[in-house]
Every structure is written in structure tokens, then in C-alpha cells.
Jmol script that loads the backbone (N, CA, C; Angstrom):
load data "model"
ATOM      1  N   UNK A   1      35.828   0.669   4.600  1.00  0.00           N
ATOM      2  CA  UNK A   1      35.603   1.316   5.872  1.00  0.00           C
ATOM      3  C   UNK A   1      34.180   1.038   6.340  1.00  0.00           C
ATOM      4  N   UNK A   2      34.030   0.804   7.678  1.00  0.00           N
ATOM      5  CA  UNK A   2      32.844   0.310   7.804  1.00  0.00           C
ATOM      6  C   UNK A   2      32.638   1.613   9.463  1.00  0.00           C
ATOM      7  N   UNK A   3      31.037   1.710   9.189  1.00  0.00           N
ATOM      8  CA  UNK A   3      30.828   2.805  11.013  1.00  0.00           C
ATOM      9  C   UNK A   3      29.475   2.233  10.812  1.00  0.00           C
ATOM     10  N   UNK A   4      29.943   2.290  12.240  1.00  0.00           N
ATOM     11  CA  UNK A   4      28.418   1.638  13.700  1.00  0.00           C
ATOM     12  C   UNK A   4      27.689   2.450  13.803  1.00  0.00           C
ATOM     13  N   UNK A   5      26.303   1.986  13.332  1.00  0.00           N
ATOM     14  CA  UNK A   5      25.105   3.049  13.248  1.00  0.00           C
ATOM     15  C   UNK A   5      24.102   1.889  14.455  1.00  0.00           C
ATOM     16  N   UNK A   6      23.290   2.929  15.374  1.00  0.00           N
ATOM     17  CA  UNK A   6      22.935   2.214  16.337  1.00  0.00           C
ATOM     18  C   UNK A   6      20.811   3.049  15.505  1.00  0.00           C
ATOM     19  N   UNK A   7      20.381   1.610  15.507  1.00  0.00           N
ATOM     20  CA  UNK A   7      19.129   1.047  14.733  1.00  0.00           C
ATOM     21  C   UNK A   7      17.819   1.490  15.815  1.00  0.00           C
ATOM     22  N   UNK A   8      16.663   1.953  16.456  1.00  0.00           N
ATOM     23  CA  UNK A   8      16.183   2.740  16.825  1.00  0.00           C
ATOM     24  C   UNK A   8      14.177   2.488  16.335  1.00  0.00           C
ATOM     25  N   UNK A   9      13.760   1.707  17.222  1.00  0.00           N
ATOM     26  CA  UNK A   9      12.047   2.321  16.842  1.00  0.00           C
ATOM     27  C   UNK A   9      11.688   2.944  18.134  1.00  0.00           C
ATOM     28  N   UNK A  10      11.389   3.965  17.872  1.00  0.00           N
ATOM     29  CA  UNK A  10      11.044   5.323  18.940  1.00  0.00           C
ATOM     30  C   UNK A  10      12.464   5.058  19.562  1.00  0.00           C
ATOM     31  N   UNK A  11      12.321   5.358  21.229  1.00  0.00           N
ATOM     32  CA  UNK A  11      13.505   5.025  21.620  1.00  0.00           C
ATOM     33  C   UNK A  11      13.976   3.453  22.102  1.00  0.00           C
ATOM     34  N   UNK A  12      13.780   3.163  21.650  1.00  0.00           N
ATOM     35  CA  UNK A  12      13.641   1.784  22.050  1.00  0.00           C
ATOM     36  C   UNK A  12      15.106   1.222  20.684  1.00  0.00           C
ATOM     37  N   UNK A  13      15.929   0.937  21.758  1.00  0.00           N
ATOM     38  CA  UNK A  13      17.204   0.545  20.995  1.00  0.00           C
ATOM     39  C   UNK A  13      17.023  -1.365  19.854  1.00  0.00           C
ATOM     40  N   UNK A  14      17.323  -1.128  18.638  1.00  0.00           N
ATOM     41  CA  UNK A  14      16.678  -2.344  18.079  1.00  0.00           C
ATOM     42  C   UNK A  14      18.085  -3.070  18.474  1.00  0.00           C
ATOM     43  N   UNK A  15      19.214  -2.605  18.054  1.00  0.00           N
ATOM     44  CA  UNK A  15      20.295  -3.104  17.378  1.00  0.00           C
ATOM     45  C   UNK A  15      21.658  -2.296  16.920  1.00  0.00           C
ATOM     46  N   UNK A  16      23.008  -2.633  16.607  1.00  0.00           N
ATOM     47  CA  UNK A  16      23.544  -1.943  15.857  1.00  0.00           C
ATOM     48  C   UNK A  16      23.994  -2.532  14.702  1.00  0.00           C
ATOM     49  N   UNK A  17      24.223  -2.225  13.952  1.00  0.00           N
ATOM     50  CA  UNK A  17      25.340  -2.178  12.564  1.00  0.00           C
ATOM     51  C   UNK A  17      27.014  -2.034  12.273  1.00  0.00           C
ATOM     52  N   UNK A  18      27.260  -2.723  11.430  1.00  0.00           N
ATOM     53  CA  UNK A  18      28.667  -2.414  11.022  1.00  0.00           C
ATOM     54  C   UNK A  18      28.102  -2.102   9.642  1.00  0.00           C
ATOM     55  N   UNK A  19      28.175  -0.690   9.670  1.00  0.00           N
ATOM     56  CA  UNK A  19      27.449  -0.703   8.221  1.00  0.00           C
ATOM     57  C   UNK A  19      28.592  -0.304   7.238  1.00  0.00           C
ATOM     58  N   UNK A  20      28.394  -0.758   5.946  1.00  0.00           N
ATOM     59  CA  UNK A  20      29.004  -0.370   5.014  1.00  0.00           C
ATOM     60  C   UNK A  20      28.240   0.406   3.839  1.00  0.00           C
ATOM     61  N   UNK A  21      29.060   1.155   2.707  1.00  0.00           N
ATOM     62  CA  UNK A  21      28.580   1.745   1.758  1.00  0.00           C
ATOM     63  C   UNK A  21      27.648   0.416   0.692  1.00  0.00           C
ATOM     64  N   UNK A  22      26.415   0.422   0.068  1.00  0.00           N
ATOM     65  CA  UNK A  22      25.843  -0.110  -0.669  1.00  0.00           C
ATOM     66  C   UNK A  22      25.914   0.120  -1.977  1.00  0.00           C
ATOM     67  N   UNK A  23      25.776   1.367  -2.176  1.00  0.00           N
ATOM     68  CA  UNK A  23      25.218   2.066  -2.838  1.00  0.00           C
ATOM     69  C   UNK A  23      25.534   3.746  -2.876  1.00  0.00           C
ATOM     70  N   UNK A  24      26.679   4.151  -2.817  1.00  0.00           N
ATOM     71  CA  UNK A  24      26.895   5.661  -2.498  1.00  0.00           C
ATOM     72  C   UNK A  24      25.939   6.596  -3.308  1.00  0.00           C
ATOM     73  N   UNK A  25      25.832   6.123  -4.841  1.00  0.00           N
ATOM     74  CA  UNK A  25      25.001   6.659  -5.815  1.00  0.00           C
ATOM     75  C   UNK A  25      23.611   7.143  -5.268  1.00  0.00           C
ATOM     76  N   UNK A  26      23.085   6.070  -4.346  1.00  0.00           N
ATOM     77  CA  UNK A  26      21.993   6.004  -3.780  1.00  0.00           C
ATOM     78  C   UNK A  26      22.049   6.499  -2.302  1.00  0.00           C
ATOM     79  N   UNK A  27      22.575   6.699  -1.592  1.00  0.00           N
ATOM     80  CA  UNK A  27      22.591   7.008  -0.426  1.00  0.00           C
ATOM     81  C   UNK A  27      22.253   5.828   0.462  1.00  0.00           C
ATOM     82  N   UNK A  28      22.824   4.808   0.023  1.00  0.00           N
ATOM     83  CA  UNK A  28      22.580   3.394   0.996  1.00  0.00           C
ATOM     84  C   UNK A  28      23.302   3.137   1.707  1.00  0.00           C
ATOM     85  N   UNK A  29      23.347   2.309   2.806  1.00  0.00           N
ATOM     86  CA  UNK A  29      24.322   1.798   3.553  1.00  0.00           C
ATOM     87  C   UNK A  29      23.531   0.734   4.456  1.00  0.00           C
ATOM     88  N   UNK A  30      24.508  -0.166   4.420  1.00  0.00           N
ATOM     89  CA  UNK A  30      23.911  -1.315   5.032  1.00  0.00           C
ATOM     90  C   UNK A  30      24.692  -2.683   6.126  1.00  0.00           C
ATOM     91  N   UNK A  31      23.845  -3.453   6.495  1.00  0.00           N
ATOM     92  CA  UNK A  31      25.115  -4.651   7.396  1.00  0.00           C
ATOM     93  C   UNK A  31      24.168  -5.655   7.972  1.00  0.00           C
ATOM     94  N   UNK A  32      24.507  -6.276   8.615  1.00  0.00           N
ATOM     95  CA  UNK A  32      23.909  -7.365   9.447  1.00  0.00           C
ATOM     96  C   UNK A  32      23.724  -6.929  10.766  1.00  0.00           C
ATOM     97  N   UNK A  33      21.951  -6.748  11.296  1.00  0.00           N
ATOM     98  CA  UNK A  33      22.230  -6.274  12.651  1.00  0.00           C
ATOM     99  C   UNK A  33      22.280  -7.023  13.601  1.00  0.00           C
ATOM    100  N   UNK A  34      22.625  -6.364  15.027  1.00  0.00           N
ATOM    101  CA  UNK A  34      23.519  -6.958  15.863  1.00  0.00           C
ATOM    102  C   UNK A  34      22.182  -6.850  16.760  1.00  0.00           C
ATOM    103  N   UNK A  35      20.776  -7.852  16.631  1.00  0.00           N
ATOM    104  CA  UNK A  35      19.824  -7.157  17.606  1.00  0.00           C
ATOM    105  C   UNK A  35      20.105  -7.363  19.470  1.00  0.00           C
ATOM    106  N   UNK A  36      19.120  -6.603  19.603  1.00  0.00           N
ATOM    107  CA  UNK A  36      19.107  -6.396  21.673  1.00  0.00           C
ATOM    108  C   UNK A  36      18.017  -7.368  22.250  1.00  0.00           C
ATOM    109  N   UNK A  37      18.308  -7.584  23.100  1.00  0.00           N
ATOM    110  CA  UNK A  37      16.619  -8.623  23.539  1.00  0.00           C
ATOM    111  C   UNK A  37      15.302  -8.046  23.298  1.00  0.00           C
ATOM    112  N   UNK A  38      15.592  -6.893  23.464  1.00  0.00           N
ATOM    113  CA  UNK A  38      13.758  -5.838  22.945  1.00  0.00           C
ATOM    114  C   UNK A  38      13.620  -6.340  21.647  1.00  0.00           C
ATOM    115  N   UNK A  39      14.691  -6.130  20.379  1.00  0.00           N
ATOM    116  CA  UNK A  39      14.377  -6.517  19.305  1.00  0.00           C
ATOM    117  C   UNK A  39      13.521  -7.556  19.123  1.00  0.00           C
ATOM    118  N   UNK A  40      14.494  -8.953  19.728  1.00  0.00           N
ATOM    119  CA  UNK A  40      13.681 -10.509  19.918  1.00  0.00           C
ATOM    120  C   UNK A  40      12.464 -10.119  20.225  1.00  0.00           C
ATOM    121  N   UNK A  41      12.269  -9.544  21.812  1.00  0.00           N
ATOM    122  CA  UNK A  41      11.121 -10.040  22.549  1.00  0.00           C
ATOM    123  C   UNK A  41       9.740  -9.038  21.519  1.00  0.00           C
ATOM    124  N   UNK A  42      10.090  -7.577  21.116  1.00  0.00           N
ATOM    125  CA  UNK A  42       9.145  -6.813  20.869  1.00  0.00           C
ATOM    126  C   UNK A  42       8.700  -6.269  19.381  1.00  0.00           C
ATOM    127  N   UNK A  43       9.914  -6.883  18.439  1.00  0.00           N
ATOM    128  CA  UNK A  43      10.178  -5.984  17.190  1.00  0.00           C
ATOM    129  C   UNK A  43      10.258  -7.549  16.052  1.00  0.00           C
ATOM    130  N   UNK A  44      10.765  -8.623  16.690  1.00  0.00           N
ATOM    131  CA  UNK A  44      11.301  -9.429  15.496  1.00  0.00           C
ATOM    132  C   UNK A  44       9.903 -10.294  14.774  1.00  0.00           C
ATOM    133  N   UNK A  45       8.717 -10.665  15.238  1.00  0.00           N
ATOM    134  CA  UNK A  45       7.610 -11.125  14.983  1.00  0.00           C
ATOM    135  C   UNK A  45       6.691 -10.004  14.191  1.00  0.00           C
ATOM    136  N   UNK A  46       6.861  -8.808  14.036  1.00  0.00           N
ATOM    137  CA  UNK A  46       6.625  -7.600  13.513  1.00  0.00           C
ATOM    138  C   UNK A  46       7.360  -7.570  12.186  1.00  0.00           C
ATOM    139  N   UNK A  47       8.464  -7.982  12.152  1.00  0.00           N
ATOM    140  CA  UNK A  47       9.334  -7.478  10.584  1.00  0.00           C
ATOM    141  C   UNK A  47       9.457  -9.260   9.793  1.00  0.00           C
ATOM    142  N   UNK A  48       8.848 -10.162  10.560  1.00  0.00           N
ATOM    143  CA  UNK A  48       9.138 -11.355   9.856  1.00  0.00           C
ATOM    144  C   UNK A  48       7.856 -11.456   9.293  1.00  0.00           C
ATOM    145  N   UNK A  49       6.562 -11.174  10.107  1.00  0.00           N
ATOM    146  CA  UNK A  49       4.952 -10.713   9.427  1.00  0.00           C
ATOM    147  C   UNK A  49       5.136  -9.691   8.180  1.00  0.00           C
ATOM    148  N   UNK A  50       6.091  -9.172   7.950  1.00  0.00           N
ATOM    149  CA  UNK A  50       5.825  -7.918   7.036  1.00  0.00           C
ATOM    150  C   UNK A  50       6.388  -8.503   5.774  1.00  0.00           C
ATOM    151  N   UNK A  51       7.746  -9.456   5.923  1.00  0.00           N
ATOM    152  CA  UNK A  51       7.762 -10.031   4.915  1.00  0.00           C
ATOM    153  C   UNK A  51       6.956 -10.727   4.557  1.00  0.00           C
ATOM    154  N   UNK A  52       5.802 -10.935   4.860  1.00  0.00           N
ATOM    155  CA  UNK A  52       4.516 -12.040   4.089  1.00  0.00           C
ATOM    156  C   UNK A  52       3.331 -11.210   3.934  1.00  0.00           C
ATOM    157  N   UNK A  53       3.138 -10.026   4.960  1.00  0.00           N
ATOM    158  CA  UNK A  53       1.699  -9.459   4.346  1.00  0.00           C
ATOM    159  C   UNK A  53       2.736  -8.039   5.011  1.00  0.00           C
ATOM    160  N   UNK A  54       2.569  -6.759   3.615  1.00  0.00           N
ATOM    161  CA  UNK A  54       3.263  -5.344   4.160  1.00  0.00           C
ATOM    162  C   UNK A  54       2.034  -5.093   4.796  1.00  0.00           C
ATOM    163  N   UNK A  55       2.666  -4.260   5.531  1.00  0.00           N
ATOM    164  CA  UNK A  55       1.981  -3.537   6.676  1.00  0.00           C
ATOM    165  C   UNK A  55       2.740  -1.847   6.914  1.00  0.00           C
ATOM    166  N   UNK A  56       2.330  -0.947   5.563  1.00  0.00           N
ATOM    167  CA  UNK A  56       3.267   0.105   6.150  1.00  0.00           C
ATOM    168  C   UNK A  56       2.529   0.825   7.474  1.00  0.00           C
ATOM    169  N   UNK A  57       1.606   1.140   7.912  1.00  0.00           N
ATOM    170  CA  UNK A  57       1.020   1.848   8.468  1.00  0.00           C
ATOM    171  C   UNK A  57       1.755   1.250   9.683  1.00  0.00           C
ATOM    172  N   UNK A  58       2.017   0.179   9.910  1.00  0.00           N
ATOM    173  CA  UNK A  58       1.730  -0.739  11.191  1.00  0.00           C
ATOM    174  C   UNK A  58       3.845  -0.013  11.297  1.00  0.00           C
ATOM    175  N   UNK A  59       4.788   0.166  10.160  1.00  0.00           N
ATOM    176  CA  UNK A  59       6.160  -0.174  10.173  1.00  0.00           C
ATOM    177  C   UNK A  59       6.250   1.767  10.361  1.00  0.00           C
ATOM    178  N   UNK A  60       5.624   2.719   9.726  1.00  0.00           N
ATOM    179  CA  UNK A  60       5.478   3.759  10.106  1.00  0.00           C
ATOM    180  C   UNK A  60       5.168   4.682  11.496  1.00  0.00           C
ATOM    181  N   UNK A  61       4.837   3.110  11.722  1.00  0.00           N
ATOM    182  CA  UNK A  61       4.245   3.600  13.375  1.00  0.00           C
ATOM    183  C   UNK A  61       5.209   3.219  14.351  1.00  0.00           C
ATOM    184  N   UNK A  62       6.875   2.537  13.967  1.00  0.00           N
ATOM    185  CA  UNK A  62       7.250   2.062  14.619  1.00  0.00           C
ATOM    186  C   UNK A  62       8.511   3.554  14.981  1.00  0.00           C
ATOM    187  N   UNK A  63       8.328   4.325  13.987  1.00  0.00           N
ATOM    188  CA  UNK A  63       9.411   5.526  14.017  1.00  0.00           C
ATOM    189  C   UNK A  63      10.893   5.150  14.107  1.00  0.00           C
ATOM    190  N   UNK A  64      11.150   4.220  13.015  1.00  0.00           N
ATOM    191  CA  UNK A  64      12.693   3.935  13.313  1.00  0.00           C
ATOM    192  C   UNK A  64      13.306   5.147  12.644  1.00  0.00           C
ATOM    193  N   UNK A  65      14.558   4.675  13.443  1.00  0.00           N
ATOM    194  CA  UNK A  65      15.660   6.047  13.257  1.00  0.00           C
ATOM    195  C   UNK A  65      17.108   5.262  13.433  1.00  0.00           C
ATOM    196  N   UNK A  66      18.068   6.093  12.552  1.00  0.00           N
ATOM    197  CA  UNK A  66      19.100   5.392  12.468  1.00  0.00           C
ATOM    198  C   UNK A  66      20.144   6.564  13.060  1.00  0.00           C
ATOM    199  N   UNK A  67      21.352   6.272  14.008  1.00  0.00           N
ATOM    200  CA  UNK A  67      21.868   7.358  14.726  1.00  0.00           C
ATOM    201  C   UNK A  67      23.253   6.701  14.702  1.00  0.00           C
ATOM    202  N   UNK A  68      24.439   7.700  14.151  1.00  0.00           N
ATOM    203  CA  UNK A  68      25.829   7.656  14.149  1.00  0.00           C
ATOM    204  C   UNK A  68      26.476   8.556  15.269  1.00  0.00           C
ATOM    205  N   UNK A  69      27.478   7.771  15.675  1.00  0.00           N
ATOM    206  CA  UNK A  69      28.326   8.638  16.941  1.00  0.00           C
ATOM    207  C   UNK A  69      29.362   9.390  15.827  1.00  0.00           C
ATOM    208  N   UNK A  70      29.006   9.822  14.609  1.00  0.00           N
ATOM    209  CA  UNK A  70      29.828  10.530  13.946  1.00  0.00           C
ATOM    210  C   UNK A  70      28.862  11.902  13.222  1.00  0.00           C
ATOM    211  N   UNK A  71      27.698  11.534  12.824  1.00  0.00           N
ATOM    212  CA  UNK A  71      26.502  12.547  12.734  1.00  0.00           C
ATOM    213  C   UNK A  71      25.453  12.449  13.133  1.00  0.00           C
ATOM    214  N   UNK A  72      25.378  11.714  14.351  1.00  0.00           N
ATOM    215  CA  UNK A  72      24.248  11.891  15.252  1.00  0.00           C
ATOM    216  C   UNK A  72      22.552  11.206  14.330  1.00  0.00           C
ATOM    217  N   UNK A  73      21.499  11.833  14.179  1.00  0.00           N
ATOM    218  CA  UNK A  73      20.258  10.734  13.503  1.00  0.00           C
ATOM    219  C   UNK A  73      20.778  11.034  12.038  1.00  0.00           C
ATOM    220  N   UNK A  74      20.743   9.720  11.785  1.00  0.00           N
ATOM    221  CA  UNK A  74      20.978   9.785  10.073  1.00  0.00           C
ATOM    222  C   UNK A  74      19.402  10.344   9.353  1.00  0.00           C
ATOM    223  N   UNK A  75      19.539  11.029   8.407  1.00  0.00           N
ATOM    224  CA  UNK A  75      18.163  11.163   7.632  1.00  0.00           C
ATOM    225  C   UNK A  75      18.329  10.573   6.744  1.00  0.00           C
ATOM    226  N   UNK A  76      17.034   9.526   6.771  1.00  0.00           N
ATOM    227  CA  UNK A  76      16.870   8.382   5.370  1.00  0.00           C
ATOM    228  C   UNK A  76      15.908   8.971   4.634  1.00  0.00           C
ATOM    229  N   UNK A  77      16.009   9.296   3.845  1.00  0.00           N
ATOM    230  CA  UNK A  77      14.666   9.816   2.742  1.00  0.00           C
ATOM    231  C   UNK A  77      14.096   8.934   2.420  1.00  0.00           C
ATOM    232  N   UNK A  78      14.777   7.869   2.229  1.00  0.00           N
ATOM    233  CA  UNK A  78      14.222   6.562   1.731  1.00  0.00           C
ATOM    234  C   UNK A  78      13.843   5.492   2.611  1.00  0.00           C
ATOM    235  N   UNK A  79      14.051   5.447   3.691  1.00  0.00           N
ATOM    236  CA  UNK A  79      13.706   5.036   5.016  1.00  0.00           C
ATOM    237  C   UNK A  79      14.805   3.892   5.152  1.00  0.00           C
ATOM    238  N   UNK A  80      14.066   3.199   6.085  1.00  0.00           N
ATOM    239  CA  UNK A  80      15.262   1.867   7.063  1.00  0.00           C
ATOM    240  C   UNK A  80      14.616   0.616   6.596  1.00  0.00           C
ATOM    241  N   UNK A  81      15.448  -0.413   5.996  1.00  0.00           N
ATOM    242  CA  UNK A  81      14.559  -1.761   5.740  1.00  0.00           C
ATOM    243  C   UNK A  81      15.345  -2.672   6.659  1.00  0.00           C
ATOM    244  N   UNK A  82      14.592  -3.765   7.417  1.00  0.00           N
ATOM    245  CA  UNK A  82      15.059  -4.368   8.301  1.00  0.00           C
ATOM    246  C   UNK A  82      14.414  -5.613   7.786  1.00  0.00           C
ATOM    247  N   UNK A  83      15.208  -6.717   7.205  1.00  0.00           N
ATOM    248  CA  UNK A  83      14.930  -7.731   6.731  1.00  0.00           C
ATOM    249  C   UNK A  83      15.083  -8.905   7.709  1.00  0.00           C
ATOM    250  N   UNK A  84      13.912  -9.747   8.136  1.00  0.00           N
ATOM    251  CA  UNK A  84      14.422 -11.008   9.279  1.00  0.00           C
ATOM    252  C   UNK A  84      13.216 -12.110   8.769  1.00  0.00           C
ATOM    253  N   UNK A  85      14.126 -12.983   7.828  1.00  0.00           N
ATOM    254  CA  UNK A  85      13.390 -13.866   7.381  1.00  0.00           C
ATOM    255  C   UNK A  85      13.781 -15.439   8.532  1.00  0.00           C
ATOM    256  N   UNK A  86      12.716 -16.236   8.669  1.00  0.00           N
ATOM    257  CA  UNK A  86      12.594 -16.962   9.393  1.00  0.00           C
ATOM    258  C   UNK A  86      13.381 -18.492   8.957  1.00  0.00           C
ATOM    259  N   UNK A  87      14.295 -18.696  10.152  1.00  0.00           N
ATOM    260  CA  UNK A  87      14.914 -19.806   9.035  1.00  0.00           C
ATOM    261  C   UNK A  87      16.440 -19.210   9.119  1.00  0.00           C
ATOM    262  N   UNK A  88      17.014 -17.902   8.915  1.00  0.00           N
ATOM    263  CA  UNK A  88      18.120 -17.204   9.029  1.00  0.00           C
ATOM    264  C   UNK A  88      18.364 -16.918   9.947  1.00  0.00           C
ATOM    265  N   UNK A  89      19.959 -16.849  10.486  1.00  0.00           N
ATOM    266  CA  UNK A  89      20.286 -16.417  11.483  1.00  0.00           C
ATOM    267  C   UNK A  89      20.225 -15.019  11.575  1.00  0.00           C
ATOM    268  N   UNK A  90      21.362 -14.538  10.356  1.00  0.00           N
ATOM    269  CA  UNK A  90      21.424 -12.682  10.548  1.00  0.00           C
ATOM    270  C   UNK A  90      19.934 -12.374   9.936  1.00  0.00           C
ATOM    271  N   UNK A  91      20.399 -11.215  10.542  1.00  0.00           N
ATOM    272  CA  UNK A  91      19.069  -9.750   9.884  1.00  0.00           C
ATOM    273  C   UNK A  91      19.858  -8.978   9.201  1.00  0.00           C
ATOM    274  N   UNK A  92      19.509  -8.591   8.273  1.00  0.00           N
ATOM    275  CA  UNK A  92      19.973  -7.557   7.404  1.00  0.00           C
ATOM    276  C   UNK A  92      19.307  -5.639   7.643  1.00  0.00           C
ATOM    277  N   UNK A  93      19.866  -5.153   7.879  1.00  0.00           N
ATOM    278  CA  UNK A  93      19.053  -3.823   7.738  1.00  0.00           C
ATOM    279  C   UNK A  93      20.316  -2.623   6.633  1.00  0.00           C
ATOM    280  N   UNK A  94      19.155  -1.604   6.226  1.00  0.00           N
ATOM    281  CA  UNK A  94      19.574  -1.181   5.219  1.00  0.00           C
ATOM    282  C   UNK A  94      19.202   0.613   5.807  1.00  0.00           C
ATOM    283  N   UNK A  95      19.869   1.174   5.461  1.00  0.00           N
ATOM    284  CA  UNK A  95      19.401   2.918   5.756  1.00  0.00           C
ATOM    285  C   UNK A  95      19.307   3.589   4.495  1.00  0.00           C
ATOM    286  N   UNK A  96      18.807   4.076   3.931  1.00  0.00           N
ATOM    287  CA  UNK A  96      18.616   4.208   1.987  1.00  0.00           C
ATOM    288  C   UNK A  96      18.472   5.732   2.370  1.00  0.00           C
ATOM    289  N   UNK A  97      18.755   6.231   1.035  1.00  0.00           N
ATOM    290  CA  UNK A  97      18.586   7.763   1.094  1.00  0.00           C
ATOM    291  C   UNK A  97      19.050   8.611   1.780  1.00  0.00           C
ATOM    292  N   UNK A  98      20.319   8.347   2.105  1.00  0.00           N
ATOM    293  CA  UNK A  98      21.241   9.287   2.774  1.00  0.00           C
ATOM    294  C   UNK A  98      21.674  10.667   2.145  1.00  0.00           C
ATOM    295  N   UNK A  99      21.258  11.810   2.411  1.00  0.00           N
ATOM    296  CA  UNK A  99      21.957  13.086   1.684  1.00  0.00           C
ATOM    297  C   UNK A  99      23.645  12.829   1.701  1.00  0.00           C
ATOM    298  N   UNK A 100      24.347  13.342   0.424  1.00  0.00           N
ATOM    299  CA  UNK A 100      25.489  13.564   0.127  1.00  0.00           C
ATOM    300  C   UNK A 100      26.336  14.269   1.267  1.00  0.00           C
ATOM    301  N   UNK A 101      26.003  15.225   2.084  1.00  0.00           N
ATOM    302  CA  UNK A 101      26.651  15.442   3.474  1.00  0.00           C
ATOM    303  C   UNK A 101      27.328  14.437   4.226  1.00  0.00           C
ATOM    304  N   UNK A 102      25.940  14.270   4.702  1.00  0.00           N
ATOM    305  CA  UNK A 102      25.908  12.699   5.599  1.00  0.00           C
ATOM    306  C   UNK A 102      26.730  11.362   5.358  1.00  0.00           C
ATOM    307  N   UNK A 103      26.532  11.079   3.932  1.00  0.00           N
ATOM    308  CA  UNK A 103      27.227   9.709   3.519  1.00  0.00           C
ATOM    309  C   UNK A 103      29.007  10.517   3.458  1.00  0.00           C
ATOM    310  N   UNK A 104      29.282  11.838   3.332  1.00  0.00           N
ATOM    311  CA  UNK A 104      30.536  11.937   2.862  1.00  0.00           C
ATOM    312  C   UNK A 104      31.027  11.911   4.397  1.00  0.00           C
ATOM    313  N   UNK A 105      30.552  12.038   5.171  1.00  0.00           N
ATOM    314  CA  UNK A 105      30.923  12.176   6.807  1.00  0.00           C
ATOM    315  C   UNK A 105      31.272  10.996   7.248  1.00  0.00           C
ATOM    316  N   UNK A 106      30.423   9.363   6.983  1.00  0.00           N
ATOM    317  CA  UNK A 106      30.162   8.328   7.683  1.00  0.00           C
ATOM    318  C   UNK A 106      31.175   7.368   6.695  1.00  0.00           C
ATOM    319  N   UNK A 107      31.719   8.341   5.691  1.00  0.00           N
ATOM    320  CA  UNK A 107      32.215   7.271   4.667  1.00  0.00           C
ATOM    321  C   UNK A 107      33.216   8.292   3.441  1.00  0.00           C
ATOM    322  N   UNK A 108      34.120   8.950   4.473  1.00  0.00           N
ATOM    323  CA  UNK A 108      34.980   9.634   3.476  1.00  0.00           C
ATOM    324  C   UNK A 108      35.299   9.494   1.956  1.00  0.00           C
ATOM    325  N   UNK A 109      35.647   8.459   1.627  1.00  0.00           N
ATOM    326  CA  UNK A 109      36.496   7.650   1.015  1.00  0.00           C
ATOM    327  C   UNK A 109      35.284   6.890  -0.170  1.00  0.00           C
ATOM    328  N   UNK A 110      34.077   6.721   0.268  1.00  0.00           N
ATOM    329  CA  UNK A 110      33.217   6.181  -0.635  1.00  0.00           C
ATOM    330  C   UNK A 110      32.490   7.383  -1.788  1.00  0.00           C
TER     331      UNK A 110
END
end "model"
wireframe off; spacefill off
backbone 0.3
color backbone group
């Protein structure tokens, strides 16, 4: 079973997901995102720099948030990793640390 989680720095829409369970143990869930032109034009030169030098202060400041039309903002304890290595087509993003509520809502069955 897979649900569309729509990807989020401030309000500024990145992308969505077909996300699937990763990791239920962990509260993961993850997919290939589907980015928006903001992503390209404002966000993707930002997360391809981070894979070569981290920058949390700079990725903290971006306030991503991950939001289901089934429970509304997901809470990541563990935050959002948005992987866009250069050279690849997809992006990978990941939502980690999902409370047991939440993941049993977005993913009955997992």
C-alpha cells in the first residue's frame, strides 16, 4: 500500500511522494519525489550542496514538513531526508520517525 504525502519547506510546496513503509520498526516511510518547478528553481542546488559539505543550520532553516490528506502534517522526530545526487534522475526523500499513531493511519496493514 502506498499514500501521497505532499513534501513542504515553509510553505513552499517541494514535491509529492508515493510513499511507502521503510521501516515500520522505525517510523520510516519513503519514495521517489515527484518535484514542482520551485523545487528545481529554489531548493534542488541546496540539497545536492549538502550532499558534499552538511549544512544543518542552513537545512533547519528550510522548515520542511511532510503533510498527508489522511493525517494532515506528519511529525518526523527524526526529520525529512531529501536525497538529489547529481547525475540521477529521481530524488529520493524519506520521513523517519513517525509515531505509531500516525504510521498505523497512513499504513494500516504495515
Amino acid at each position: 500500500m502506498k499514500s501521497q504525502i505532499q513534501l513542504f519547506a515553509g510553505s513552499t510546496l517541494l514535491g509529492t511522494i508515493e510513499a511507502k513503509v521503510v521501516d515500520a520498526s522505525m517510523g520510516v516511510i519513503g519514495g521517489t519525489l515527484k518535484p514542482t518547478a520551485a523545487y528545481f528553481a529554489s531548493f534542488q542546488a541546496f540539497f545536492r550542496a549538502h550532499i558534499e559539505t552538511l549544512d544543518w543550520k542552513g537545512l533547519a532553516a528550510l522548515e520542511l514538513k511532510a503533510v498527508s490528506p489522511i493525517v494532515g502534517e506528519i511529525v518526523a522526530q527524526g526529520g525529512i531526508d531529501i536525497t538529489d545526487v547529481e547525475g540521477f534522475d529521481e530524488v529520493d526523500a524519506n520521513v523517519c520517525g513517525i509515531g505509531f499513531q500516525q504510521m498505523s493511519r497512513l499504513f494500516p496493514d504495515a
